[in-house]
N, C-alpha and C positions, 0 to 999 in steps of 0.2 A: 533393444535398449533397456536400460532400467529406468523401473517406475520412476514419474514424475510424480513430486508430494506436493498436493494442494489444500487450500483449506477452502473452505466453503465463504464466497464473497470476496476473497481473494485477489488482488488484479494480478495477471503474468504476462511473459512476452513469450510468444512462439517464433522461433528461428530457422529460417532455413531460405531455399529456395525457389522463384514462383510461386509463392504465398498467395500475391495478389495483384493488384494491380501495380503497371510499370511506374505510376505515380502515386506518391502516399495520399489515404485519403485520412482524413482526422472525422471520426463521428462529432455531431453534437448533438445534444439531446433534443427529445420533441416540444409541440407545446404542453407536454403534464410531466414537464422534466425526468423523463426518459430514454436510456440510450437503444440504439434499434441493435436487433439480434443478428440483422444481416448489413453488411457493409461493403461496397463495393463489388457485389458476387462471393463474399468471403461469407461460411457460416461454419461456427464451431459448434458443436454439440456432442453430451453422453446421454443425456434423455430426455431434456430440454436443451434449447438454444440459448448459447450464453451469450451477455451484450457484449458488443463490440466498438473499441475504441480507439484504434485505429488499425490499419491494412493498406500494407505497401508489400513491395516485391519478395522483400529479406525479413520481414516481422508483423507478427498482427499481436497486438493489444489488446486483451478480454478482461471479464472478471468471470471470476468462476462462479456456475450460481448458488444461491444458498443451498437449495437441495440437496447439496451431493455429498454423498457418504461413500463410505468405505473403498472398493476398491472396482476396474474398470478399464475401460476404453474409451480416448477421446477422439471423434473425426471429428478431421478438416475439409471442408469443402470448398475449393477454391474455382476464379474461374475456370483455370485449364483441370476442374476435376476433383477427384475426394484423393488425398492422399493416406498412406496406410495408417492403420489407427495407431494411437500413442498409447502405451501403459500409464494407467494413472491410478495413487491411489490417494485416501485423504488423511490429512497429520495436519497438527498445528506447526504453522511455519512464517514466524516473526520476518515481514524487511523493510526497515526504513528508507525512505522515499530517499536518495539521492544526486546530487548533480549529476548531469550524464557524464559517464567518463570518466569520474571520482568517487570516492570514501567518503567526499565532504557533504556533510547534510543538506538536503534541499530545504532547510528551515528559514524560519522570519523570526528576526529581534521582536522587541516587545514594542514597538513601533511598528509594527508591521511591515518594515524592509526588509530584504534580502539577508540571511548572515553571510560575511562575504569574508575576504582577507581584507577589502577597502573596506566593506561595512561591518566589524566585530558587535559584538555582544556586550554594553557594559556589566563590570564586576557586579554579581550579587542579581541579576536584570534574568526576566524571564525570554525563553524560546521556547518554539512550538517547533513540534517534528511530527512527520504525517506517514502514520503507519499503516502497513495493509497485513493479512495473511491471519491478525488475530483470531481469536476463538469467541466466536459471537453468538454461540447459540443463547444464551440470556438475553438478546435482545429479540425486537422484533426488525428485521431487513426486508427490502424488496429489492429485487433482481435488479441492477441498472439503472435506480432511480438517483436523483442526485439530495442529498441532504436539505431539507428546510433548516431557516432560522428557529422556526420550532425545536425542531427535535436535539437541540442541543441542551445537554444534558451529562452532569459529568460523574462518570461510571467509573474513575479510581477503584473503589473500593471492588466494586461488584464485576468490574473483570480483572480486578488482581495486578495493577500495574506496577510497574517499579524503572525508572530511571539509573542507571548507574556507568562507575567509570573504574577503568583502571585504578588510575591514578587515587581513588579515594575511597576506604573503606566501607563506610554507609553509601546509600541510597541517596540520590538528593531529589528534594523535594519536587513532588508533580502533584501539581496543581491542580490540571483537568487533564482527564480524558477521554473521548468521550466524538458525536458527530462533529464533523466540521463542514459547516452551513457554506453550500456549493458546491460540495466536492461529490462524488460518488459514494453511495450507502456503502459499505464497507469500510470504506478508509477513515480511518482514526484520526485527531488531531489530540498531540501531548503535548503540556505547557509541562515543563519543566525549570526549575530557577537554579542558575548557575551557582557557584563558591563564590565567596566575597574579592576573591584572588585568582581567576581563571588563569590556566596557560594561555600563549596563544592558539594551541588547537589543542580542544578537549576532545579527548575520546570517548562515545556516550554508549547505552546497548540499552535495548527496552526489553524487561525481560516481564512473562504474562506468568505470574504466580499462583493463576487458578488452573488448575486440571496438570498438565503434562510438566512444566514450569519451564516452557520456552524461550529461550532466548535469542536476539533478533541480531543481524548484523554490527558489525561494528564502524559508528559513521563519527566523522571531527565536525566538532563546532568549533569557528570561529572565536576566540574570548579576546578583551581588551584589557590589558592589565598596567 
């Protein structure tokens, strides 16, 4: 198969069959808010063990650990066994968090609800969108841990973020980006502020203008116009 591209902190899903157990199991972290590196008999590793967050039959949920450079092999070890190893190598590789099933962002209004087609976005109003696969070596990470209220901190400038859309020739404004307090070290949260005149579904891309100048999927926000 051809190489799988990861970035280092990264979260991904492995696919397949006999993964894991017959029922899913969802990690949660420990008391020093950390995810464990084995789950359910499942362990993924290239030289360390990366954490794990969830394992069921057809997919296990990791993050990749920060260590990992260039290029390799990943085992699975499941309970019926190690399956063969995976090519893998490392590149920046922008994806915004999702609805399962859709394009549409797994984002929150500037209220903190859902953006939904019932719940949109007012005109000119800020959303957050929760990115993984950035390029993080400017900061400091730990493997699996989940973000403090601390460490939020908005790193715009200094990892090079940019917001943008089809639909509109400039950049639109972001805010912050930077940890998001509770989530897993790696994953990004971007407040981004709408047009004063949104469609109903805006289409947004987060693209990381330092180093390679990546650019991340393409997801709709919800707007209320």
């Amino acid at each position: 198969t051809a190489d799988s591209i990861l970035q280092p902190g990264e979260i991904v899903s492995l696919f397949g069959a006999g993964l894991g157990p017959p029922i899913g199991v969802t990690a949660m972290p420990d008391s020093n808010g950390r995810y464990p590196t084995q789950l359910a008999g499942v362990i993924v590793y290239r030289v360390s063990a990366a954490p794990s967050l969830f394992a069921g039959p057809g997919q296990i949920n990791l993050q990749v650990p920060f260590e990992f450079s260039g290029a390799g092999y990943m085992t699975v070890v499941t309970p019926n066994g190690a399956l063969p190893p995976i090519p893998i190598s490392s590149s920046p590789s922008i994806g915004v968090f999702q609805q399962s099933g859709t394009n549409y962002a797994a984002a929150l209004n500037q209220d903190g609800t859902a953006n939904s087609a019932a719940n949109p976005a007012a005109p000119g109003s800020i959303v957050s969108l929760f990115v993984t696969g950035l390029d993080l070596s400017l900061t400091a990470n730990t493997d699996g841990a989940l973000w403090k209220l601390s460490d939020a901190e908005d790193l715009t400038e200094a990892l090079g973020i940019e917001v943008g859309s089809v639909l509109y020739p400039a950049t639109l404004p972001a805010l912050y980006a930077g940890p998001a307090p509770g989530l897993i070290d790696g994953v990004i949260q971007i407040n981004g502020k709408l047009p004063s005149s949104p469609p109903n579904l805006l289409p947004l891309t987060v693209r990381q203008s330092r180093g390679t100048g990546t650019e991340s999927n393409t997801v709709q926000v919800y707007g209320a116009n």
